[in-house]
C-alpha positions as CSV (number, residue, x, y, z in Angstrom):
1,X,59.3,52.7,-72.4
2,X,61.1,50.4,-74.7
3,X,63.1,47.2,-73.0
4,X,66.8,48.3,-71.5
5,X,68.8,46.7,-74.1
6,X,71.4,45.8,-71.7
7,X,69.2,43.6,-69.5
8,X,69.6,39.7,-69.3
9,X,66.9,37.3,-69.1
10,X,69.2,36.3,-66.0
11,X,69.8,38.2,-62.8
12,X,73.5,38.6,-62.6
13,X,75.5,37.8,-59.5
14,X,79.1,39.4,-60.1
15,X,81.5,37.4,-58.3
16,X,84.5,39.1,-58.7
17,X,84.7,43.1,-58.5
18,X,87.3,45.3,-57.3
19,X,87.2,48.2,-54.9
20,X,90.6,50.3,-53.5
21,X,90.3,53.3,-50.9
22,X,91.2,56.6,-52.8
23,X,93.3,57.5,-50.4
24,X,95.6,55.5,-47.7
25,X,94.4,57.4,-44.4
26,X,91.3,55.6,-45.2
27,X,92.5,53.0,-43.5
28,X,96.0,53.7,-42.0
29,X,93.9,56.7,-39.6
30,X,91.7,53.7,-38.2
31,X,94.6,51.5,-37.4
32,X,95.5,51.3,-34.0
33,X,97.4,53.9,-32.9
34,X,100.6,51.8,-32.1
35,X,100.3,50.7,-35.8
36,X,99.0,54.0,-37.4
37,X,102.6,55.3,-35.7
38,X,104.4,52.4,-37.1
39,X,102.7,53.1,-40.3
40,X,103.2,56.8,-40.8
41,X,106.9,56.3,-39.5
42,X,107.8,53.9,-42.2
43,X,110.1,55.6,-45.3
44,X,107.5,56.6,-47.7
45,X,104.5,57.3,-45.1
46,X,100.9,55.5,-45.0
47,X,101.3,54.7,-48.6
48,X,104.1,52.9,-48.2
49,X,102.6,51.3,-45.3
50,X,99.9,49.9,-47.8
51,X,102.3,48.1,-50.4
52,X,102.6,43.9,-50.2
53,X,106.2,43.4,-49.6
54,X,107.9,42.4,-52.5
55,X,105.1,43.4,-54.7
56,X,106.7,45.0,-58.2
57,X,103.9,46.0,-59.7
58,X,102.4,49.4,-58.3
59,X,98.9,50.5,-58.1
60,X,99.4,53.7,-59.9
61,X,97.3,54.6,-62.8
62,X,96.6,52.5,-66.0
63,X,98.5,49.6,-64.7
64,X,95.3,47.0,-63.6
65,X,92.1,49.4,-64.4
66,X,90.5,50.4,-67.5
67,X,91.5,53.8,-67.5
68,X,88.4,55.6,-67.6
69,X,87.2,53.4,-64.9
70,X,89.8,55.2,-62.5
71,X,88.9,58.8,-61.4
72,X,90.5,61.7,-62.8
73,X,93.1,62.1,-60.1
74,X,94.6,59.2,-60.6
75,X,93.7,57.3,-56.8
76,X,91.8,54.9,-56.0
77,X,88.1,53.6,-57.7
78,X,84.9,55.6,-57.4
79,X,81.9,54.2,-56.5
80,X,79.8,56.5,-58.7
81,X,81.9,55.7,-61.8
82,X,81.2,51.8,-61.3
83,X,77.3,53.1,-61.3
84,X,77.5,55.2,-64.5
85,X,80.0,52.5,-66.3
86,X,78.6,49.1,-65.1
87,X,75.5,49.1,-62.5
88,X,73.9,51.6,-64.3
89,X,74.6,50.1,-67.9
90,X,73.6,46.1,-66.7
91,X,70.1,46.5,-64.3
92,X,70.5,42.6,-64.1
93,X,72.7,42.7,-62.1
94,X,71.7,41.8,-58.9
95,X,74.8,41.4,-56.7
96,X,78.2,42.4,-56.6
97,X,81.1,40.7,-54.6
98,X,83.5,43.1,-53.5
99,X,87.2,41.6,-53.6
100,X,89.4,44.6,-53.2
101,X,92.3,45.5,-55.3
102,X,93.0,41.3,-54.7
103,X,93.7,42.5,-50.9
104,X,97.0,41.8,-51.1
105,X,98.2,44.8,-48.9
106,X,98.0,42.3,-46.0
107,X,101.2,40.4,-47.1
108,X,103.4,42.4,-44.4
109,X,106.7,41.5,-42.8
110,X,105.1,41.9,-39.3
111,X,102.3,39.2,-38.8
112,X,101.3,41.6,-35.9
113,X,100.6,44.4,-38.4
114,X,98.6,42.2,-40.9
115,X,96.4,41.3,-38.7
116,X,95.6,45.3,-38.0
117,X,95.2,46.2,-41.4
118,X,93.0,43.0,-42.0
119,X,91.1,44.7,-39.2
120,X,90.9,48.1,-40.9
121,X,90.3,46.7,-44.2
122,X,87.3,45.0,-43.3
123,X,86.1,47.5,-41.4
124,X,86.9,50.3,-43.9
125,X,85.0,48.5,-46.5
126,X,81.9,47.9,-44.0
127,X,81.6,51.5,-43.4
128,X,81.9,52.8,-47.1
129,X,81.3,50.0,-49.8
130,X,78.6,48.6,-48.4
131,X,76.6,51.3,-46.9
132,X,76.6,52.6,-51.6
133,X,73.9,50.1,-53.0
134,X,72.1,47.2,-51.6
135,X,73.6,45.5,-54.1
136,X,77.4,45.8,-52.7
137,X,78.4,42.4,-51.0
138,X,82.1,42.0,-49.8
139,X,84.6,39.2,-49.1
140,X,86.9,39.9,-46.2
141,X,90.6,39.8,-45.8
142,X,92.3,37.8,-43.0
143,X,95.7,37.5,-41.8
144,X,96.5,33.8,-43.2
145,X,100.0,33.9,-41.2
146,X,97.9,33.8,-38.1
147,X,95.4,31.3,-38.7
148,X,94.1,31.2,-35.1
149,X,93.9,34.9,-35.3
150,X,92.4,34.7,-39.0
151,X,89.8,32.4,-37.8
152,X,88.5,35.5,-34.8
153,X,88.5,37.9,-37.6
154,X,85.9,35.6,-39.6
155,X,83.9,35.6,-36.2
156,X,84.2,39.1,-35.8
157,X,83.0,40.3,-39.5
158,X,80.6,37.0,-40.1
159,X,77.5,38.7,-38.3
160,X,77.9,41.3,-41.1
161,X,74.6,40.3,-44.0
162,X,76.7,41.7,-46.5
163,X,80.4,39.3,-45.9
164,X,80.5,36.5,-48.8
165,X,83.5,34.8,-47.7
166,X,86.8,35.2,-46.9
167,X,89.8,35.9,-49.4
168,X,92.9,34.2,-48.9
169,X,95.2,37.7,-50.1
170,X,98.6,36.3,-48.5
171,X,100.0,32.7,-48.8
172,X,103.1,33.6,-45.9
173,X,104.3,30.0,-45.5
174,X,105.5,29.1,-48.5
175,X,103.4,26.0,-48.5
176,X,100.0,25.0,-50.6
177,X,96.8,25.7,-49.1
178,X,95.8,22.5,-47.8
179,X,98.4,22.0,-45.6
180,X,97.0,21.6,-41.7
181,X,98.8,24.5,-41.1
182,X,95.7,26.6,-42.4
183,X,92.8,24.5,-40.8
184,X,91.9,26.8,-38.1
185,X,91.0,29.5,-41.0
186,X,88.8,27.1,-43.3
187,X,87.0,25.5,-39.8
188,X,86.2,28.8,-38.9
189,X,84.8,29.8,-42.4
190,X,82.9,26.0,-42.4
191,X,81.0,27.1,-39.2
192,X,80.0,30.7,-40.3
193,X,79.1,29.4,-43.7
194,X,81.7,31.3,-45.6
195,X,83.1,29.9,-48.5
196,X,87.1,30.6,-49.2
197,X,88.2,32.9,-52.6
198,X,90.9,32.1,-54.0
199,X,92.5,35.3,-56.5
200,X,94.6,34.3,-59.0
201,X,97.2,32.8,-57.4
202,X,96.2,33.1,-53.2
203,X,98.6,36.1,-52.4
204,X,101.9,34.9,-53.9
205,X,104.0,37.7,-54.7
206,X,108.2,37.9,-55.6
207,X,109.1,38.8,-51.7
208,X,107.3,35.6,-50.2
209,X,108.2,32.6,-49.6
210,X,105.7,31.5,-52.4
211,X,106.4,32.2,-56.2
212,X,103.7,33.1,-58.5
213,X,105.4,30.6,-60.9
214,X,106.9,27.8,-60.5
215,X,110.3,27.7,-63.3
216,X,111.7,31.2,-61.5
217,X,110.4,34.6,-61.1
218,X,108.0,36.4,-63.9
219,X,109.8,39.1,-65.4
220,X,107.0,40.8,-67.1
221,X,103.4,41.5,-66.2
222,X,102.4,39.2,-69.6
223,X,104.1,36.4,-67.8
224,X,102.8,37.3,-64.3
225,X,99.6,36.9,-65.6
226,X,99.2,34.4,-68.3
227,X,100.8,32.1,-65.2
228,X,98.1,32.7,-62.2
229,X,96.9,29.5,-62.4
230,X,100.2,27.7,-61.4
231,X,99.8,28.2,-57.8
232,X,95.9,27.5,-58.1
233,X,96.7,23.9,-59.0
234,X,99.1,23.7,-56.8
235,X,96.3,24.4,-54.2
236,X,93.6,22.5,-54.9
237,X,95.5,18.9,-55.2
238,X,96.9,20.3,-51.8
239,X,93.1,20.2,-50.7
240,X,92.7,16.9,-52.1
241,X,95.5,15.2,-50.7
242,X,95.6,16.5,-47.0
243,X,91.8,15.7,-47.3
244,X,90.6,19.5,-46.6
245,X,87.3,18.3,-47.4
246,X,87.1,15.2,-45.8
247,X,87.7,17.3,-42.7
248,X,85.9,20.3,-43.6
249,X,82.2,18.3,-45.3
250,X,80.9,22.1,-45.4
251,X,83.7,23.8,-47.0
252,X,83.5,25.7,-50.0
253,X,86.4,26.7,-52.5
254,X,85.6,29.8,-55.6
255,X,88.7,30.8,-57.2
256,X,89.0,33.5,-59.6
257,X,90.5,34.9,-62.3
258,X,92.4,31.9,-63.1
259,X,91.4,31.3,-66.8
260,X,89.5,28.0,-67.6
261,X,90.9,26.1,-70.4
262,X,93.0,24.1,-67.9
263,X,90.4,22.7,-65.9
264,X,89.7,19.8,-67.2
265,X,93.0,18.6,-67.8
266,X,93.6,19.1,-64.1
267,X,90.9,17.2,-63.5
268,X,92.0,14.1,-65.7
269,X,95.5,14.4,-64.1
270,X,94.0,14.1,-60.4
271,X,91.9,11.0,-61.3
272,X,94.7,9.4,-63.4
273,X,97.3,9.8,-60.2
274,X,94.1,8.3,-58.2
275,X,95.7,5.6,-56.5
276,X,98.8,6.7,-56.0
277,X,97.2,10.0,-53.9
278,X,95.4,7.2,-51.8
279,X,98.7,5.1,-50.9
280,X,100.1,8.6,-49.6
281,X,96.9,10.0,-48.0
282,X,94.1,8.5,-46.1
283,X,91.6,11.2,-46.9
284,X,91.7,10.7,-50.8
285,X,88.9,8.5,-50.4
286,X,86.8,9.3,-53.6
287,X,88.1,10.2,-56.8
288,X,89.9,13.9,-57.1
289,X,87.6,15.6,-59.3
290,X,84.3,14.1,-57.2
291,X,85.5,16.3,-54.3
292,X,86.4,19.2,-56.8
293,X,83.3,18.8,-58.5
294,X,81.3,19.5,-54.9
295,X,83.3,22.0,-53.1
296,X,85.2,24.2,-56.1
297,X,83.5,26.6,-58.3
298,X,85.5,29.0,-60.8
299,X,84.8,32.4,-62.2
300,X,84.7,33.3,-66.0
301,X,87.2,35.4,-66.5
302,X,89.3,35.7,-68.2
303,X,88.3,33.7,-70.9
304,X,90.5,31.8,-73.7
305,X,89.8,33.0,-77.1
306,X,89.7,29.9,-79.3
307,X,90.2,30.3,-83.3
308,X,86.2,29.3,-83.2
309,X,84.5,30.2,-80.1
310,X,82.8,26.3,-80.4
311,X,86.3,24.7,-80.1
312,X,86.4,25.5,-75.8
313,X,82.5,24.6,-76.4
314,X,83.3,21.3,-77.4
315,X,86.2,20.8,-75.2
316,X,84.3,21.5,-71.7
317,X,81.1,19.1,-73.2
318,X,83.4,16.5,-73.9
319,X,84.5,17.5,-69.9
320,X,81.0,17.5,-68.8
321,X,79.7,19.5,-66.1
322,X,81.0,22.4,-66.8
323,X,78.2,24.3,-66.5
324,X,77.9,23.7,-62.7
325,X,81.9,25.0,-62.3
326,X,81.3,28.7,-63.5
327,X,80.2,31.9,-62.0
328,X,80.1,34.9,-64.1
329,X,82.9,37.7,-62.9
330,X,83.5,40.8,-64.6
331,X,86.7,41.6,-63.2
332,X,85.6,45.3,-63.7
333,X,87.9,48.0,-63.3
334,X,90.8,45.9,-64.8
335,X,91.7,46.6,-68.1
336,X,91.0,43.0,-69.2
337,X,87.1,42.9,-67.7
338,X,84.4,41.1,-69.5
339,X,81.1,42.1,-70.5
340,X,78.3,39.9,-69.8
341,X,76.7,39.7,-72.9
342,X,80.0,38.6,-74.4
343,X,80.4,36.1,-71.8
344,X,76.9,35.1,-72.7
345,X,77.4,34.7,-76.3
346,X,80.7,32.3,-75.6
347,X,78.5,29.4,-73.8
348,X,75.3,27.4,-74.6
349,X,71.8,29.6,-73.8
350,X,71.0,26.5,-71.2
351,X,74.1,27.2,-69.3
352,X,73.3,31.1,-68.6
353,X,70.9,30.7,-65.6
354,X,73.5,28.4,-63.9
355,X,76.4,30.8,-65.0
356,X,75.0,33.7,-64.3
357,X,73.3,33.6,-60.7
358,X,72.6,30.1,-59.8
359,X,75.8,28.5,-58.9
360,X,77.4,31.6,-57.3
361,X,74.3,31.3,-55.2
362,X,75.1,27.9,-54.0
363,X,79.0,29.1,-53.5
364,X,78.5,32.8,-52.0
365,X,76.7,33.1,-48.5
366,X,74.0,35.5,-49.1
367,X,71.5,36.5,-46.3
368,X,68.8,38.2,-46.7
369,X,69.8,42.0,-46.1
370,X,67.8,45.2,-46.1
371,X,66.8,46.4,-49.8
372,X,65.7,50.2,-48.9
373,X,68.7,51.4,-46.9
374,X,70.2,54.6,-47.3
375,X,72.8,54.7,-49.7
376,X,75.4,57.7,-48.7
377,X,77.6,57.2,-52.0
C-alpha cells in the first residue's frame, strides 16, 4: 500500500482540541440533586444553567466550529466526526488534549454551583471522551473562585492516566493570575504534576470582574478575538512578579490560542523593566524571560500571516529559542483551525520534532495508559 499522504515524519501531540456535550442533561442529570433542581428551575432550563454569566456570544451553530465539523442537528461535537475529519485524515497523531468548548460554563454567580459543575464536567468527560480512543487526553476544569476547593478537585481527578492539567476557565477576582490569592490551585497542580492551561484569555468574559480587553468592552467577535492576548500578558508578568515560580520550582504554564507574534516583545519588555520588578518584588530574582523561558510553553495557533511567511521566521531567530516555546494545536472544530502540514510549512524542518511532540511532552503530564481498551464511541 502506498504511504498515507497525510502522515508526518513527527508524531503529533495536539495540544489544544475542543469537545462540548451534545446535549445539557449530559451533565446537568449528574449534578447533585440540590443543584440539578437549582439548575432545571433557572428561566431557560439546564441550558441556561450551562451559559458563563455574562457571556454574549452563544454556542449555537456556525459561531466557533467549522460548520461541517458540527453534527447535523446543530448540538454539540461528535466524536466520530473528529475521526472521519481529523484522526482519521492525520495517523500521526498521537495524542489529543481535550480542552472543552474553553470550559468556561463554570464562570457562575454561585461559587457553590461552579464547583458542582466542575465536578460534573470532569466527570462527564471521564466517562465519554476518554473511554472513544486511546488517544483522547483531557485537561480538567476547576472552580478558580474556590481555590482550596479547586485544589481537592485536582486531587480528586489527578489519579485519572488520561488528566493533562488543569484549565484555568474562570478568572472570578478580577485580579491577574499570580496573585497569592490562587496559590492553593497551582501548589496542588505542582504536587500532582499538572501543568496549568491558560485559553486565550483565562475565563474573562463581559459579566466578570475581569475584562477580556483592557481600553473597554469588545463589541464585536473580530475585536474579542484579535485581543485574547491582553489578559495573557497581563498574567504571566503577574507570575513573574509575585514570584509564582520561585514558589512553585515545579510549576508549569501552556497557554493557548493566544497568537505568537507578541512574544518576543513581551519578553524584551519584562527584561528591560528588570530592575524595577526587583525593587518591588523579592522573587524576581533572575531575569523575566529566564523564568518564562523554563516554565511557559505556547500553542501555534493561531498563527500571524506575514506578507512573506520568512518575515515571523526571521523575527523569532533573531528572538531565539523559539523553537522550545511551541506546541502544535489545531484548535479543531473552530472555524479558524490549523492544519498541520501548514503549520509545518510556516517553521524551519529542524524545529518540527520539538514543535510537534517534544516540547508538549515536557509541558503535558502523560502517563503511560492502556493502548488496547475498548472504545464505546
Amino acid at each position: 500500500m502506498p504511504a498515507n499522504p497525510n502522515t508526518l515524519e513527527h508524531p503529533i501531540i495536539d495540544v489544544d482540541v475542543h469537545q462540548r456535550w451534545r446535549s445539557p442533561e449530559e451533565v446537568v442529570d449528574h449534578l447533585p440533586e440540590k443543584w440539578r433542581s437549582y439548575a432545571t428551575g433557572r428561566t431557560g432550563g439546564k441550558t441556561t444553567a450551562l451559559m458563563p454569566a455574562g457571556l454574549t456570544y452563544p454556542f449555537h451553530r456556525g459561531v466557533n466550529k467549522r460548520l461541517e465539523a458540527v453534527p447535523e442537528d446543530g448540538k454539540g461535537t461528535s466524536f466520530p466526526l473528529m475521526k472521519e475529519q481529523y484522526l482519521d485524515r492525520y495517523p500521526s497523531v498521537e495524542v489529543v488534549n481535550l480542552t472543552f468548548d474553553i470550559g468556561q460554563e463554570v464562570a457562575q454567580r454561585n461559587p457553590e454551583f461552579s464547583a458542582a459543575l466542575t465536578t460534573a464536567m470532569n466527570d462527564w468527560v471521564a466517562r465519554t471522551w476518554l473511554t472513544y480512543d486511546p488517544r483522547m487526553r483531557t485537561a480538567i476544569v476547576v472552580p478558580t473562585e474556590l481555590p482550596e476547593r479547586a485544589a481537592a478537585e485536582i486531587h480528586r481527578m489527578a489519579p485519572n492516566p488520561k488528566v493533562t492539567g488543569v484549565l484555568i476557565a474562570w478568572n472570578p477576582f478580577g485580579k491577574p493570575l499570580g496573585h497569592p490569592v490562587y496559590e492553593p490551585i497551582w501548589r496542588a497542580a505542582e504536587e500532582e504534576g499538572l501543568p496549568i492551561i491558560i485559553h486565550g484569555a483565562a475565563g474573562e468574559t463581559e459579566g466578570g470582574l475581569a475584562q477580556t480587553t483592557a481600553g473597554g468592552l469588545p463589541g464585536s467577535r473580530l475585536e474579542w478575538h484579535t485581543l485574547l492576548q491582553q489578559p495573557t500578558l497581563a498574567h504571566l508578568a503577574s507570575f513573574v512578579v509575585h514570584g509564582t515560580f520561585e514558589k512553585f520550582p515545579g510549576l508549569k504554564v501552556l497557554v493557548l490560542e493566544t497568537g505568537l507574534a507578541w512574544i518576543p516583545n513581551f519578553f524584551w519588555r519584562l527584561d528591560a523593566h528588570h530592575q524595577e520588578m526587583r525593587a518591588e518584588s523579592d522573587w524576581v530574582r533572575r531575569l523575566p524571560s529566564e523564568y518564562l523561558r523554563d516554565h511557559v510553553k505556547f500553542s501555534t495557533q493561531p498563527f500571524e500571516l506575514t506578507p512573506r511567511k520568512e518575515q515571523l521566521i526571521e523575527f523569532f531567530e533573531a528572538f531565539g529559542g523559539m523553537d522550545q516555546l511551541l506546541c502544535f494545536s489545531s484548535d479543531y472544530p473552530h472555524w479558524d483551525a490549523d492544519d498541520p502540514f501548514y503549520v509545518a510549512s510556516r517553521l524551519p524542518k529542524e524545529w518540527l520534532p520539538n514543535l510537534f511532540a517534544e516540547n508538549a511532552r515536557s509541558m503535558l503530564r502523560l502517563l503511560p495508559v492502556d493502548s488496547e481498551q475498548e472504545v464505546h464511541a
